[in-house]
C-alpha positions as CSV (number, residue, x, y, z in Angstrom):
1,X,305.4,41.9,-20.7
2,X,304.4,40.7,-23.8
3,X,305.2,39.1,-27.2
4,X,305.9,42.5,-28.4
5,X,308.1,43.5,-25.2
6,X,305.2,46.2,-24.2
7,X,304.3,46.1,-20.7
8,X,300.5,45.4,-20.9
9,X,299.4,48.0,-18.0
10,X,300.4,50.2,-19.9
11,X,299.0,49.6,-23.6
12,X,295.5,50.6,-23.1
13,X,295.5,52.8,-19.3
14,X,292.2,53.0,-18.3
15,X,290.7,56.7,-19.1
16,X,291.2,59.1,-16.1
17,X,287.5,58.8,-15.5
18,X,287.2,55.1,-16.2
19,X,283.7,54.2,-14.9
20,X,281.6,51.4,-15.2
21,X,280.7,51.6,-18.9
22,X,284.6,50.8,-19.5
23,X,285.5,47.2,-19.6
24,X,289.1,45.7,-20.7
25,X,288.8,42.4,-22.6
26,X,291.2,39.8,-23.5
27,X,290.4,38.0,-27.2
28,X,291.8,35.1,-28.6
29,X,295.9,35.5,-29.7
30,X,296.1,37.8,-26.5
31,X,294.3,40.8,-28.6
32,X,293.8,43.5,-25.8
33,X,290.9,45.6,-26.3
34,X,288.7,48.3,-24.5
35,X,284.7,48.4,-24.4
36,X,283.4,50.8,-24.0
37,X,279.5,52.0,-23.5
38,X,279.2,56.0,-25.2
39,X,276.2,58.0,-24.8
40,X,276.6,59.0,-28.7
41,X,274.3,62.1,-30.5
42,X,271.3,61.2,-32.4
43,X,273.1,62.6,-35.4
44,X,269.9,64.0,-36.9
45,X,270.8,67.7,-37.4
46,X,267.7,68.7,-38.4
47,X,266.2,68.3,-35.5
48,X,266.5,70.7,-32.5
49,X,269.0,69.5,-29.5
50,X,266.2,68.9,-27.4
51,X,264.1,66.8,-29.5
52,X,267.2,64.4,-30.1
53,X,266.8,60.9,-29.1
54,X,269.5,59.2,-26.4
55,X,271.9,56.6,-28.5
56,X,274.1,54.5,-27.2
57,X,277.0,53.1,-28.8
58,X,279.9,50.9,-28.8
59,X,283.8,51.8,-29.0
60,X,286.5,49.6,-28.8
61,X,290.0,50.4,-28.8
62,X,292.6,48.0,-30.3
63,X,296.0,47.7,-30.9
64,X,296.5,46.0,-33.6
65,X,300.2,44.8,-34.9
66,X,301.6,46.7,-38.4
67,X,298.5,49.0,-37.6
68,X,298.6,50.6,-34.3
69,X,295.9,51.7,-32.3
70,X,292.6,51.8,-33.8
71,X,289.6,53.0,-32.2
72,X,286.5,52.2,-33.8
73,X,282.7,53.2,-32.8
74,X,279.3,51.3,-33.7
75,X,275.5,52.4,-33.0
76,X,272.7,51.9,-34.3
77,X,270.8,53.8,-36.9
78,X,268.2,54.2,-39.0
79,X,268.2,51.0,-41.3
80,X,271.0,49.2,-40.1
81,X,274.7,50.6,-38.7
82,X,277.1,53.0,-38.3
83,X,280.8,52.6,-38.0
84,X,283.9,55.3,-37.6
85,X,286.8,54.0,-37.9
86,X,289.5,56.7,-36.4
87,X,293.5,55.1,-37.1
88,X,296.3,57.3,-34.8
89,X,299.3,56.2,-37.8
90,X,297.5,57.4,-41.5
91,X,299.2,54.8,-43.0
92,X,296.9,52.4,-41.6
93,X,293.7,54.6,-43.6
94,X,295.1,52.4,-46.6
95,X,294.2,49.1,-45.3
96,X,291.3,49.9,-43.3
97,X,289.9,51.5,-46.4
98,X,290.7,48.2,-48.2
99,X,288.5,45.9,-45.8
100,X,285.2,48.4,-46.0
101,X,283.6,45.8,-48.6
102,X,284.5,43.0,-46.3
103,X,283.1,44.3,-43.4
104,X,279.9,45.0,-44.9
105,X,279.7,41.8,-46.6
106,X,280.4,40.1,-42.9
107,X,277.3,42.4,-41.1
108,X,275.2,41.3,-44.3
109,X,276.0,37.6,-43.5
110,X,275.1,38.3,-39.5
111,X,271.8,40.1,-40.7
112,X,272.8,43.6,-40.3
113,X,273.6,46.0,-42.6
114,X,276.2,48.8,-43.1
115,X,274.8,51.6,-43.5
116,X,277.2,54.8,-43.3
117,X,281.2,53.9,-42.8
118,X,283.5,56.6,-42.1
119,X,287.2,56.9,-41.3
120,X,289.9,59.3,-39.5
121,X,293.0,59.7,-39.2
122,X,293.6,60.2,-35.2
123,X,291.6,59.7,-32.1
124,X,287.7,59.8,-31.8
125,X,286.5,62.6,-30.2
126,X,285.5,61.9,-26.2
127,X,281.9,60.9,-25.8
128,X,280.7,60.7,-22.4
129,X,280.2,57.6,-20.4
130,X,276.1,57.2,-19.8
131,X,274.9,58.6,-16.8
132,X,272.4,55.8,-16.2
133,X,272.3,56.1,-12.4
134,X,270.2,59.2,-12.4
135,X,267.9,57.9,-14.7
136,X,263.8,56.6,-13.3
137,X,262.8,53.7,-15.1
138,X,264.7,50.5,-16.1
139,X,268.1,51.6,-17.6
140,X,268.3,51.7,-21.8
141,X,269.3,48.4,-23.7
142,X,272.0,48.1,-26.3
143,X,270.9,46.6,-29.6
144,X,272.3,42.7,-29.4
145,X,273.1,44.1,-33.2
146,X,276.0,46.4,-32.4
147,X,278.0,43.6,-30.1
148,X,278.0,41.2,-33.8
149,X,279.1,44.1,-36.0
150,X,281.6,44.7,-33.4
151,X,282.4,41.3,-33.1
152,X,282.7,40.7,-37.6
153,X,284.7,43.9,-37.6
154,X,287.3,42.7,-35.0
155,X,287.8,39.5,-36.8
156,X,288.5,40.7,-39.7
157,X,290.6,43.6,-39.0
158,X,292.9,41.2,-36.4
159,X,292.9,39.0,-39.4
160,X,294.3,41.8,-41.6
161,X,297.2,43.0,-39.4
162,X,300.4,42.3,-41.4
163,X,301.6,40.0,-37.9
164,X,299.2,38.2,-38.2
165,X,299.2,36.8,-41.5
């Protein structure tokens, strides 16, 4: 158990079809979080299904004290990044909406730049694990980009949760 008294299995349960694109991570303070690697839509919906590019993008799913769970998802796009924020508890909207300027001040600082931000109250819908083993050809590479932005959002929103102030 921890801190908290929650038994850590069963905090973040792997998905029933955890694969190898899904990989539990310990951070400092004993912050639990899942990575995730999403095959994610191009987004461009004016161009036909078929002519969409393959993106890839990051989700990670924290639990975060005063907060809850918060699931968040970053890819790349056209001039710079994309980040959904999705909160299960809408009181947590309030605070996340707060640190919007912050967290694109900290991509700016780490050379990247928020582009669109967008935030939910519930869960993010399920985007399917990458199916890289039927692929030819050398499998895809995520953007070194989208681990930082990750990385500045997590800092600041653990540094944001009421426990931890």
């Amino acid at each position: 158990m921890d801190a908290t008294g929650d038994d850590e299995a069963t905090q973040f349960p792997l998905p029933p079809q955890a694969d190898r694109w899904t990989f539990p991570v310990y951070a400092w303070g004993g912050l639990q979080l899942m990575l995730r690697l999403v095959e994610a839509e191009d987004g461009d919906e004016g161009s036909p299904a078929s002519r969409r590019l393959r993106r890839f993008a990051l989700r990670i799913e924290l639990r975060l004290p005063g907060l809850g769970r918060v699931t968040m998802q970053v890819r790349s796009i056209v001039g710079g990044i994309e980040l959904t924020l999705a909160a299960e508890r809408a009181e947590a909207l309030a605070p996340l909406r707060d640190l919007v300027p912050d967290m694109a001040a900290a991509m700016t600082r780490a050379d990247l730049r928020l582009v669109r931000c967008h935030l939910a109250h519930g869960t993010l819908p399920q985007e399917s694990a990458p199916s890289l083993a039927l692929q030819a050809g050398p499998a895809p590479v995520v953007a070194p980009g989208l681990f930082r932005a990750a990385a500045e959002v997590v800092v600041l929103l653990a540094g944001a949760s009421p426990a931890s102030r």
